[in-house]
C-alpha positions in Angstrom: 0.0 0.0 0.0 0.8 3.7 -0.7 0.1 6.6 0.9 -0.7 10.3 -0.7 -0.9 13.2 1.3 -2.2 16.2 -0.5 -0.4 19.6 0.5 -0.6 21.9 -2.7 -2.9 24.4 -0.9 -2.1 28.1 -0.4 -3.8 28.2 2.9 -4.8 32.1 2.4 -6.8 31.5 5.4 -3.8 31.3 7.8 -2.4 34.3 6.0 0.2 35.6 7.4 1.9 31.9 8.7 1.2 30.8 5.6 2.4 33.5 2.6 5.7 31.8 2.9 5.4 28.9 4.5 3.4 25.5 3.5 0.4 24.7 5.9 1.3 21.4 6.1 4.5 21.6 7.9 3.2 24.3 10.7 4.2 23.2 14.0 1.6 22.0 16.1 2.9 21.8 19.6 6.8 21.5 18.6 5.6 19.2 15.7 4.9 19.6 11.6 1.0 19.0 10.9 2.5 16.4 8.7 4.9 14.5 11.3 2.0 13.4 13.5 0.3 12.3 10.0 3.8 10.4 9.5 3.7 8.8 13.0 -0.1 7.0 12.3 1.3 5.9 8.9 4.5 4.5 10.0 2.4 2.0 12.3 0.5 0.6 9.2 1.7 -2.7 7.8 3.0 -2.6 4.0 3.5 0.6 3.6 5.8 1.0 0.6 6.0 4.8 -0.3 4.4 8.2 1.0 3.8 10.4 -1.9 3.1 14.2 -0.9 2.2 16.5 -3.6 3.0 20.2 -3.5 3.4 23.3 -5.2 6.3 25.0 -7.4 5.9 27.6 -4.6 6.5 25.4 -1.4 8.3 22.2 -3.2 11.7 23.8 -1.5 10.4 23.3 2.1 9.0 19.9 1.7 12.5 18.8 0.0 14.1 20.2 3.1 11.8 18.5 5.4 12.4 15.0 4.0 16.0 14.8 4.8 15.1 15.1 8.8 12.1 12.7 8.2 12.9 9.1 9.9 10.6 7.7 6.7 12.6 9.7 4.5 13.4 6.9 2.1 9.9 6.4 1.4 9.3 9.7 1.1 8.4 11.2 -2.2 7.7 15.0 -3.1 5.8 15.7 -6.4 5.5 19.2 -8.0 2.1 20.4 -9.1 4.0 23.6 -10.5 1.6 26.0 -9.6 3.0 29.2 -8.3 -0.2 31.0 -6.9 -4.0 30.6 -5.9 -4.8 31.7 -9.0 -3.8 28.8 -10.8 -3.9 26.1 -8.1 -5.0 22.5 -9.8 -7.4 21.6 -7.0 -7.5 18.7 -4.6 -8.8 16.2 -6.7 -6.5 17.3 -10.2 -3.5 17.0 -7.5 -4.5 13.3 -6.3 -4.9 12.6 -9.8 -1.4 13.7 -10.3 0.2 11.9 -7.6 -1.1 8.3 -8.5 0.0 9.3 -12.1 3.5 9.8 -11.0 3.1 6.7 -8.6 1.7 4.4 -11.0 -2.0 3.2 -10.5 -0.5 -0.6 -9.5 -0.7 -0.2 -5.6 -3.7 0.2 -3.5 -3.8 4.0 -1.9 -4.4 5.7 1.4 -5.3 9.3 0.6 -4.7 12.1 3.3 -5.3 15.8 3.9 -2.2 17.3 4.8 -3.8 20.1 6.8 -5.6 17.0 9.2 -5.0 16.2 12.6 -6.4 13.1 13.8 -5.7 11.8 17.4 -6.7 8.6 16.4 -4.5 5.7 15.1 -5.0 4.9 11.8 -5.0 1.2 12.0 -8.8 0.2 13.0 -9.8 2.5 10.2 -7.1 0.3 7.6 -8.8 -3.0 8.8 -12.1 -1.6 7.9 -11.3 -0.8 4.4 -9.9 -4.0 4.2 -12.8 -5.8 5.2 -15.0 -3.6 2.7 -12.7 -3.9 0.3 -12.8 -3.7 -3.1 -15.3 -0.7 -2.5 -13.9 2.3 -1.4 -13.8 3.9 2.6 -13.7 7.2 3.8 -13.3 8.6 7.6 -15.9 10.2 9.3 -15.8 11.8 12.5 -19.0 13.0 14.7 -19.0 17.0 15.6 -20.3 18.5 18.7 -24.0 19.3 17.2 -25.8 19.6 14.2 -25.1 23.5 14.2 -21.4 22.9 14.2 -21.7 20.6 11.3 -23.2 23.1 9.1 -19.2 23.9 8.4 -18.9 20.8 7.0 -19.3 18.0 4.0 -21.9 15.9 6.1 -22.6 11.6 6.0 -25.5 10.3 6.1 -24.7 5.5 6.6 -27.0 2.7 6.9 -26.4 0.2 9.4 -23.8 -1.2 7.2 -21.6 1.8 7.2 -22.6 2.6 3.7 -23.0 6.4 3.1 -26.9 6.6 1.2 -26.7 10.6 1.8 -24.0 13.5 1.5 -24.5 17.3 2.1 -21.9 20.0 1.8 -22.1 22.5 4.3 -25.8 22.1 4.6 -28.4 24.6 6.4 -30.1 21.5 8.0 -27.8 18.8 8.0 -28.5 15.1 8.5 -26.5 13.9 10.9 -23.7 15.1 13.1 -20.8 13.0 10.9 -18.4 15.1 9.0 -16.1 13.7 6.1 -12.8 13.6 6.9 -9.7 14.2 3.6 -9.4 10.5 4.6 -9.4 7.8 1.7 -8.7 4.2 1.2 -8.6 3.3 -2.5 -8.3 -0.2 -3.7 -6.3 -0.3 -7.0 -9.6 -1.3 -8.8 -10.9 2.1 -8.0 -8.1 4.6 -9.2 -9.7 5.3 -12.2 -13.0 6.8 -10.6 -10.6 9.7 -9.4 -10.4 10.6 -13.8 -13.6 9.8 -14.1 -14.6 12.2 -12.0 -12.1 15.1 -13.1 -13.5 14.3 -16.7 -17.6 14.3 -14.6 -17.7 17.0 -11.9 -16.0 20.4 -13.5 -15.7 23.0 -13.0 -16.2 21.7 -9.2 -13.7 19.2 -9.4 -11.8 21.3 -6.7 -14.0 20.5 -3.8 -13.3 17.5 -2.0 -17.4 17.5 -0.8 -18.4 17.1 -4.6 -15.8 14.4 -4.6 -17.4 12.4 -2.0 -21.0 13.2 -3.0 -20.0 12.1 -6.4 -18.5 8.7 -5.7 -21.5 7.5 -3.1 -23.9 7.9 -6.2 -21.5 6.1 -8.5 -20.2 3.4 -5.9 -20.8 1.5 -2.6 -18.8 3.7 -0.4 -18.4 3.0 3.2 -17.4 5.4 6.3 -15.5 4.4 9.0 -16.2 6.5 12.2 -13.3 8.3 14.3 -14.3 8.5 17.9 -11.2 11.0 18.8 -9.8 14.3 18.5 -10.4 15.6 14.9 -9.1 18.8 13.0 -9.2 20.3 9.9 -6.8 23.2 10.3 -8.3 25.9 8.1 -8.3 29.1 9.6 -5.6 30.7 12.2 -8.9 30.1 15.1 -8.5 26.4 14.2 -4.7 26.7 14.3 -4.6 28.3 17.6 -6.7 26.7 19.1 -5.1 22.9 18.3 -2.0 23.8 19.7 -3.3 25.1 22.7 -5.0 21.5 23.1 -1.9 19.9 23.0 0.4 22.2 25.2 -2.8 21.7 27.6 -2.6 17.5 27.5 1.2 18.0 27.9 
């Protein structure tokens, strides 16, 4: 199995720590975003490679960060050459990228690079498997319905199959918000074309993605019970590392 973690973003949100720096390797409590990322992978059996795709912009810093990674040799940083905002690829047009450079022979564990989960990873792995060769996703439940309004919200069966999926709805369905968390069998690589080819000029949104493959697929959702975050704004930021100072 091969990991992707996708950390071609701007992050204007956390302007200014972000103008010149990538979002991804902010430290959280002494740490990159990305190292505790690195630390649940490591513990996965197989792993082969960790591909991280970047931009022309922060491709410097990644390079740089590698060589005091301990997984380092199984590191790989792809260039999405994009200098700006203005002409970022998208989410989707960079995952598509980085299983092109990988090769589409090897299932694939797709991660947001900007994500902080305090859960391991492994339960989550074993679930794919099981479900396998359909694809998983990771879903995490938020304090109340209000609060998931900010979010690309599930809606599973008793199975674990997602049958509904809202982005950032007004009234939303349920409390369980999508995670950038994928397990892709190689059987299913192709879908993430199909769908640049399906959903544009949306293709950028990782919600459409998600919406998109539950209505062309059996997609299940495993459920994180820990700490979740999806560091998009400087309150987020803040207010992560102030959780983890706190716990020591």
């Amino acid at each position: 199995m091969k990991a992707l973690i996708l950390a071609a973003g701007y992050g204007t949100r956390l302007y200014p720590y972000t103008k010149y720096f990538p979002k991804p390797l902010l430290e959280v409590n002494k740490k990159p975003v990305i190292g505790y990322l690195l630390d649940k992978l490591e513990k996965l059996d197989g792993l082969t490679r960790v591909v991280v795709v970047t931009n022309a912009r922060f491709y410097k810093h990644f390079l740089e960060w590698r060589k005091s990674s301990r997984l380092k040799d199984k590191i790989r940083i792809v260039n999405d050459l994009t200098r700006s905002p203005k002409e970022k690829l998208g989410a989707i047009a960079d995952m598509y990228l980085g299983l092109k450079k990988e090769g589409l022979d090897d299932n694939f564990l797709v991660l947001g690079g900007d994500n902080f989960l305090e859960e391991p990873l492994n339960d989550f792995f074993k679930f794919a498997q099981k479900k396998k060769p359909q694809i998983t996703i990771g879903v995490v439940g938020v304090g109340s319905r209000r609060e998931a309004r900010h979010y690309g919200v599930v809606l599973l069966n008793r199975n674990k199959q997602i049958i509904d999926f809202q982005e950032k709805p007004l009234q939303p369905k349920s409390r369980l918000a999508a995670m950038c968390l994928y397990y892709f069998p190689r059987s299913k690589l192709g879908l993430v074309k199909k769908c640049i080819r399906s959903c544009r000029p949306s293709f950028d949104n990782i919600g459409t993605y998600i919406g998109w493959l539950a209505r062309q697929e059996r997609v299940y959702g495993f459920t994180f019970k820990k700490m979740w975050f999806d560091i998009g704004s400087i309150e987020t930021y803040r207010k992560l590392n102030k959780l983890l100072r706190d716990k020591g």
